[in-house]
C-alpha positions in Angstrom: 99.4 -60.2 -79.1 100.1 -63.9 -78.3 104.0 -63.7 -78.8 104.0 -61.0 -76.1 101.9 -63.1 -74.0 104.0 -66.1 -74.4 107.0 -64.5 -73.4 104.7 -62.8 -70.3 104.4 -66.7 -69.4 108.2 -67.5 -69.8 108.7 -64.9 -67.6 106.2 -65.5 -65.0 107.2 -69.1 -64.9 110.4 -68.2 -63.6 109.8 -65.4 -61.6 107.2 -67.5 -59.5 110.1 -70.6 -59.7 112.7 -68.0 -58.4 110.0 -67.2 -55.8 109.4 -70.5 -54.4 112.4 -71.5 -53.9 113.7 -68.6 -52.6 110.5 -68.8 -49.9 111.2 -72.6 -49.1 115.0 -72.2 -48.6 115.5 -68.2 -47.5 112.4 -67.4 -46.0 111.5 -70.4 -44.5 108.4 -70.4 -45.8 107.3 -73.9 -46.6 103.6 -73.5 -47.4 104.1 -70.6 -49.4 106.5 -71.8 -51.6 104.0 -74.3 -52.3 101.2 -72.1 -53.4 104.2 -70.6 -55.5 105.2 -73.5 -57.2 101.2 -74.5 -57.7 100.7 -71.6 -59.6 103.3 -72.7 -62.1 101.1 -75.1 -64.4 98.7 -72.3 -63.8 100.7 -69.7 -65.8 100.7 -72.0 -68.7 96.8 -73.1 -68.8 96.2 -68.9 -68.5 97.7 -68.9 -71.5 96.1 -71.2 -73.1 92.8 -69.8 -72.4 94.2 -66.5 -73.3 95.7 -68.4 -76.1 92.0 -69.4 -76.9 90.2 -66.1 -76.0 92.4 -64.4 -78.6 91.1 -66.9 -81.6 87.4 -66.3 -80.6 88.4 -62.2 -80.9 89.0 -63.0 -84.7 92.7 -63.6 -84.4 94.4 -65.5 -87.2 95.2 -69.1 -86.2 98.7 -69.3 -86.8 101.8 -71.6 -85.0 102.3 -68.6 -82.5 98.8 -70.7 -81.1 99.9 -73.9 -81.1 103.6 -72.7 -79.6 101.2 -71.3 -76.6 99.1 -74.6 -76.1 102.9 -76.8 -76.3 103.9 -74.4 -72.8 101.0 -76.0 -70.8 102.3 -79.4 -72.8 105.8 -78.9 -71.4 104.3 -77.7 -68.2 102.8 -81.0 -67.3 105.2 -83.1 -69.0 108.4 -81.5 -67.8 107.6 -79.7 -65.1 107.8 -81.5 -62.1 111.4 -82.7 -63.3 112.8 -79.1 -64.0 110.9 -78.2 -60.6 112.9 -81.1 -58.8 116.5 -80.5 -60.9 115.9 -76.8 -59.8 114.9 -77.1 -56.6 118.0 -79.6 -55.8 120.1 -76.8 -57.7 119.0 -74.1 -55.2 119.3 -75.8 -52.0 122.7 -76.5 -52.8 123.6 -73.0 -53.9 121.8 -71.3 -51.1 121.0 -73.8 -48.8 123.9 -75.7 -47.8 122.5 -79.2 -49.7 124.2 -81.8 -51.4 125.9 -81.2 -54.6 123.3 -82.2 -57.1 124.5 -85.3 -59.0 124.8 -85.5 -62.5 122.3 -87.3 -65.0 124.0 -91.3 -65.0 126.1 -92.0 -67.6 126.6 -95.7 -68.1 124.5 -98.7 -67.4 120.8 -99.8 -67.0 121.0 -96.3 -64.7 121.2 -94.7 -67.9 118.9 -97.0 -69.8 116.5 -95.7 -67.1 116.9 -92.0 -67.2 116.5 -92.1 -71.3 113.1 -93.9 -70.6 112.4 -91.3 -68.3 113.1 -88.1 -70.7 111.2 -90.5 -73.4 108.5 -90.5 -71.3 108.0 -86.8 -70.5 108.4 -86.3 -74.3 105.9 -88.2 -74.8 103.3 -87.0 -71.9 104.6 -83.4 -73.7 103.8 -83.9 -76.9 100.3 -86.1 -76.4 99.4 -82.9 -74.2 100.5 -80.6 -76.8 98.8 -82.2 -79.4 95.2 -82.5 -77.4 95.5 -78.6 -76.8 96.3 -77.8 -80.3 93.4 -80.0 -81.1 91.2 -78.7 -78.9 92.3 -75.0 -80.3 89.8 -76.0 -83.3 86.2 -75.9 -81.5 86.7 -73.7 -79.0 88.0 -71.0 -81.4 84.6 -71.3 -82.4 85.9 -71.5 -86.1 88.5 -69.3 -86.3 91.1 -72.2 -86.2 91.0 -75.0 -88.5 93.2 -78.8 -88.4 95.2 -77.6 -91.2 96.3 -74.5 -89.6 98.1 -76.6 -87.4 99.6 -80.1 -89.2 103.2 -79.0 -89.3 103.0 -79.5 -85.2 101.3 -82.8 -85.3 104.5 -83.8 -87.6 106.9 -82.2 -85.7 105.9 -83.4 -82.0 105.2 -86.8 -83.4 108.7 -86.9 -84.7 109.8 -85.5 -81.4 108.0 -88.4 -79.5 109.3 -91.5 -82.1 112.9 -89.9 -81.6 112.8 -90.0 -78.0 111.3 -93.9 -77.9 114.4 -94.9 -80.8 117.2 -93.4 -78.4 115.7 -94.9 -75.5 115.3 -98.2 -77.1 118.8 -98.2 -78.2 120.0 -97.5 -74.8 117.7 -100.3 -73.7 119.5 -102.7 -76.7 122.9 -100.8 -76.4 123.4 -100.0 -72.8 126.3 -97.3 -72.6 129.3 -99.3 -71.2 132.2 -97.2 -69.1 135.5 -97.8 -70.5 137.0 -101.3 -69.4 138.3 -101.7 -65.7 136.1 -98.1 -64.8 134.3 -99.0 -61.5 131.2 -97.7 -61.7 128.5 -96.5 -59.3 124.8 -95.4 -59.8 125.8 -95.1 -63.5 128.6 -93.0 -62.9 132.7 -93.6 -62.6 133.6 -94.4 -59.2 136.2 -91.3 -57.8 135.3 -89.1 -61.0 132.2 -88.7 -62.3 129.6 -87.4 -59.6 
């Protein structure tokens, strides 16, 4: 039951994304969209509780419960930058915006956009790891810490990963090739 619902989730996610954008930019609908895009952390918590509802109903724990609890993880830690990169994505397809610029590639631009992504990793994976945590008493013993280890591993390992690149950007910055001007972290004429 909780693989379908997961994917129900996915789904809803970006049916109610599609939604808010398209009622901000084609409708005109600016307070709608809102409630639209409001409901998007809310899709992931419903799961969650679902998620938790499910183990109280004598479900199994299993890692299809902790992948449910990492959505509302990614939701808070990701999702207000893949709302902004989609939402700059749109208006420029449908609404006449700007061209949405690329990530920077070279610089303390791009020292700063790695500590960024490090940082929602990290948000991510604390999240995650609360949630899956918190699976344990409010199954009301139907999930146990061991169920779940392999996740603490893998999201720490996640979270270190993300601090090591970002600190080799910070001790390595990412030079463009000799003579490039360079702008914003990107080449100057080319790289936009």
């Amino acid at each position: 039951m909780i693989v379908t619902l997961i994917l129900a989730a996915e789904v809803a996610f970006w049916v109610l994304l599609a939604l808010g954008l398209a009622a901000r930019y084609l409708l005109r609908r600016r307070a709608l969209s809102t409630v639209l895009l409001v409901g998007l952390p809310a899709v992931d918590l419903t799961l969650f509780a679902l998620t938790v509802l499910d183990l109280r109903g004598g479900a199994t724990a299993s890692w299809t419960h902790a992948l449910a609890a990492s959505y509302a993880g990614f939701s808070i830690g990701y999702g207000p930058s893949l709302v902004r990169w989609a939402d700059r994505h749109f208006q420029y397809r449908f609404a006449g915006g700007p061209k949405p610029q690329r990530p920077p590639k070279y610089g303390a631009e791009r020292t700063s956009h790695e500590w960024r992504i490090c940082r929602r990793t990290v948000v991510s994976a604390g999240i995650t790891l609360a949630l899956i945590t918190a699976l344990v008493p409010l199954s009301a013993g139907a999930a146990h810490f061991d169920d779940f280890t392999g996740w603490y591993l893998r999201l720490g390992i996640a979270a270190v990963v993300n601090v090591i690149v970002a600190a080799c950007y910070s001790i390595w910055p990412k030079e463009a090739p000799a003579g490039a001007p360079v702008g914003n972290g990107h080449l100057v004429g080319r790289d936009s």
